[in-house]
N, C-alpha and C positions, 0 to 999 in steps of 0.2 A: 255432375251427371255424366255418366257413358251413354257410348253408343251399345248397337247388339256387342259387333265385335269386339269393342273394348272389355264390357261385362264380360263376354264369354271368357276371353281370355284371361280375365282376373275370376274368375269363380272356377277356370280348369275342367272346362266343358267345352263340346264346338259346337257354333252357332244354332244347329240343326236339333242337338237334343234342347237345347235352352227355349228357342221355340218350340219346339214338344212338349217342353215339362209345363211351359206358360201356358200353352191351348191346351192340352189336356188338363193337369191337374189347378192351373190356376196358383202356382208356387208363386209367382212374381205377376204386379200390376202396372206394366211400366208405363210413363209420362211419351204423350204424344207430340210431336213439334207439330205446328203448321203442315208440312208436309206429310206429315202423318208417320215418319222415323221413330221408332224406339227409343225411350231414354232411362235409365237404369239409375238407382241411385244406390250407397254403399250397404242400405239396409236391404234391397234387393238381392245383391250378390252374395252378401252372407246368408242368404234362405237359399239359395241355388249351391254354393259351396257345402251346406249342411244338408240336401237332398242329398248332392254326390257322395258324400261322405260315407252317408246310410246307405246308398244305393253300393259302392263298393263294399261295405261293410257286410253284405249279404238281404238286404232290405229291395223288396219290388218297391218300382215307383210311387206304386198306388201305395203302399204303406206309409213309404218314408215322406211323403206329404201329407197323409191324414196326420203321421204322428206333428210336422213339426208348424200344421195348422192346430192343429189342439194342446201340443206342449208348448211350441215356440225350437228356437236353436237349441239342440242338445249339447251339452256340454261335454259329454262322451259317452256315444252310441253305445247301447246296449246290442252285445251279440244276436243273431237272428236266431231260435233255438234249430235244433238238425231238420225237425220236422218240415218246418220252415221254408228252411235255406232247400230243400229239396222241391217243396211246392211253388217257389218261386225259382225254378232254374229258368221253366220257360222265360219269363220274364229278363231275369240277368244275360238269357241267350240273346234276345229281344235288342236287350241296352245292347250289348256286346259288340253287336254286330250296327246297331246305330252312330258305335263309337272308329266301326272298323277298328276295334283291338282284336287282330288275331290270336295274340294269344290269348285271351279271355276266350275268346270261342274256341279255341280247342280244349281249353282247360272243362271249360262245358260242357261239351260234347265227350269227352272222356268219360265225366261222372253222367252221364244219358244212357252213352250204352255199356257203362259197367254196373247201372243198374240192377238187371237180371238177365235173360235170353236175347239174343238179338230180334228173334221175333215182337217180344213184348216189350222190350226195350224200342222199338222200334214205334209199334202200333201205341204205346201207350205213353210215349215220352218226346220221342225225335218228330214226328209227324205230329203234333198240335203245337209242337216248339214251331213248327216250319208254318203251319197255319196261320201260328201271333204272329210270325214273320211277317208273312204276306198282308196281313191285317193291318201291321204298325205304315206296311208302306204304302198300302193303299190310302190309310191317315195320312199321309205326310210325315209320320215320324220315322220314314229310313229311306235313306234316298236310294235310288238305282244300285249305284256302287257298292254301297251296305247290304243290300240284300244279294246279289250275285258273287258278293264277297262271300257271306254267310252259307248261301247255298253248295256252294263251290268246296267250304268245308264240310260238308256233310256229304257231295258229291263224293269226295275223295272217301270217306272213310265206309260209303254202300259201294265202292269199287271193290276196295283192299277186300270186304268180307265176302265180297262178292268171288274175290279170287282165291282167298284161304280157303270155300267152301268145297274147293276143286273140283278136277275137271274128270266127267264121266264117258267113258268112249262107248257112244251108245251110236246105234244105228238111226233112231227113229228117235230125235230131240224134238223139245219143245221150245218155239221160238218165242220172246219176248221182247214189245218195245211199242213204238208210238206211230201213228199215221202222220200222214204229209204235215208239216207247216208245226205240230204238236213237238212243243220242246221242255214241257215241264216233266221231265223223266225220274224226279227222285221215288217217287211212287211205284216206277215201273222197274228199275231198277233194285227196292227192297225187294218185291213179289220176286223178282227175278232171283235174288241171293235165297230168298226162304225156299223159293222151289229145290235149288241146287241144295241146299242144306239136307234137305228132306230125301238125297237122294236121285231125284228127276235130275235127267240130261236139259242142259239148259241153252239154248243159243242165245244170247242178248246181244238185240238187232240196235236200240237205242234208240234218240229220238230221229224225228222229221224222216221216216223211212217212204219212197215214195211206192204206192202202188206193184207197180210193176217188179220190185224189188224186194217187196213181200214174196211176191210168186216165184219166181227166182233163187230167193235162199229157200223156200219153203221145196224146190226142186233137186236143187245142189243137195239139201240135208236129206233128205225124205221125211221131212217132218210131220209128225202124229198131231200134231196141234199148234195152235197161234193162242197167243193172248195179246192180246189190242188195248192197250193202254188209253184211258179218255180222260185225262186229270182235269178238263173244264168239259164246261157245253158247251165250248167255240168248237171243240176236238170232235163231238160228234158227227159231223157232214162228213168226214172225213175217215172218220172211222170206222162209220159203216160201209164205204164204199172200201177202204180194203177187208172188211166182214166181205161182201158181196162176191172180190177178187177173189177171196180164199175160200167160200163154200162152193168156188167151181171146181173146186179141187177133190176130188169123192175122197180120199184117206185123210183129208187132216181137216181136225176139231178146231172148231173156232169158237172162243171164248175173249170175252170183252168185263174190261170192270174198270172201276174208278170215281173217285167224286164226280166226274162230268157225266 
């Protein structure tokens, strides 16, 4: 019998997905000591090495456990078909980033927004990717590090298209970004890159901008309009109060949007 650690390490997993794959899908049953410790036996670690196996193989998790609760260990995984392996990226981005393999996540992210448009690549691929995110760690399947690892890769690559979309010398921009203490920007940052795409002069202010600092770049620029980022309902106390700042402003339009 092993411990977690022991197992994890003989099945080539870290401890963190091992208990994932066991509270969620139920892949392993392991023996309790007195203490109530984990104990793993060899026909355990062979069901957790043949999850992995499928899961590298292009198989979501939730597959590659129904399959090998209903077949047993595969002897050699069958390919995921293309349709597939595209429906489950979210998912592989998910593992990726629970595994902290960067290179898996950019490999992922690559095939997300070479999809189609960065638009639609975006609203229909990257951002429900970021949502399992947030979902898996709210579960307990990705710890702190994994998901600011993860997000930080998508961070970087809504900058770069943010900066390929170039830059417009316009008198009267449009500013964009988040109110006080509001630090979940990847949201506010696409909007931001599609506006510039599309043409619009864009200032991105970014997150935790406070109050007064709205009024101020919205002076310095002469800007025709705000957009107020509210990615949660924490964000809104907040949001409205720089709404409030800036419609004392008679020239610039204030507009607000977001899951929150």
């Amino acid at each position: 019998m092993y411990t977690i650690k022991q197992a994890a390490l003989r099945a080539g997993v870290s401890i963190q997905v091992l208990r994932a794959w066991e509270r969620r899908y139920g892949i392993v049953r392991p023996e309790r000591t007195e203490s109530g410790y984990r104990l793993y036996d060899d026909a355990a670690i062979e069901r957790v090495r043949a999850m992995r196996q499928l899961v590298e193989d292009g198989w979501s998790a939730s597959q590659a456990a129904r399959e090998i609760d209903a077949h047993g260990l595969p002897a050699s995984p069958a390919p995921v078909p293309r349709l597939e392996r595209e429906t489950d990226l979210t998912a592989s981005f998910v593992q990726a980033a629970a595994d902290l393999d960067d290179g898996r996540i950019e490999a992922i992210l690559d095939e997300l927004f070479a999809s189609s448009s960065f638009e639609r690549a975006v609203e229909q691929r990257v951002m429900p990717a970021l949502r399992a995110l947030g979902d898996a760690w709210a579960e307990g399947m990705v710890s702190v590090a994994a998901e600011h690892a993860a997000s930080h890769a998508v961070l970087r690559r809504l900058s770069a298209a943010f900066e390929a979309a170039g830059r417009l010398d316009v008198e009267s921009p449009v500013l964009v970004g988040l109110p006080p203490v509001s630090r979940h920007e990847l949201g506010a940052l696409a909007f931001a890159t599609a506006a510039r795409r599309r043409g619009i002069g864009v200032v991105y202010l970014g997150a935790d901008v406070p109050e007064a600092s709205w009024r101020d770049a919205a002076g310095v620029t002469g800007a025709r309009g705000v957009v107020i980022a509210i990615p949660t309902p924490e964000d809104r106390e907040s949001a409205e109060g720089v709404a409030d700042t800036m419609s004392e402003m008679a020239h610039v339009l204030v507009a607000v949007g977001g899951p929150g």
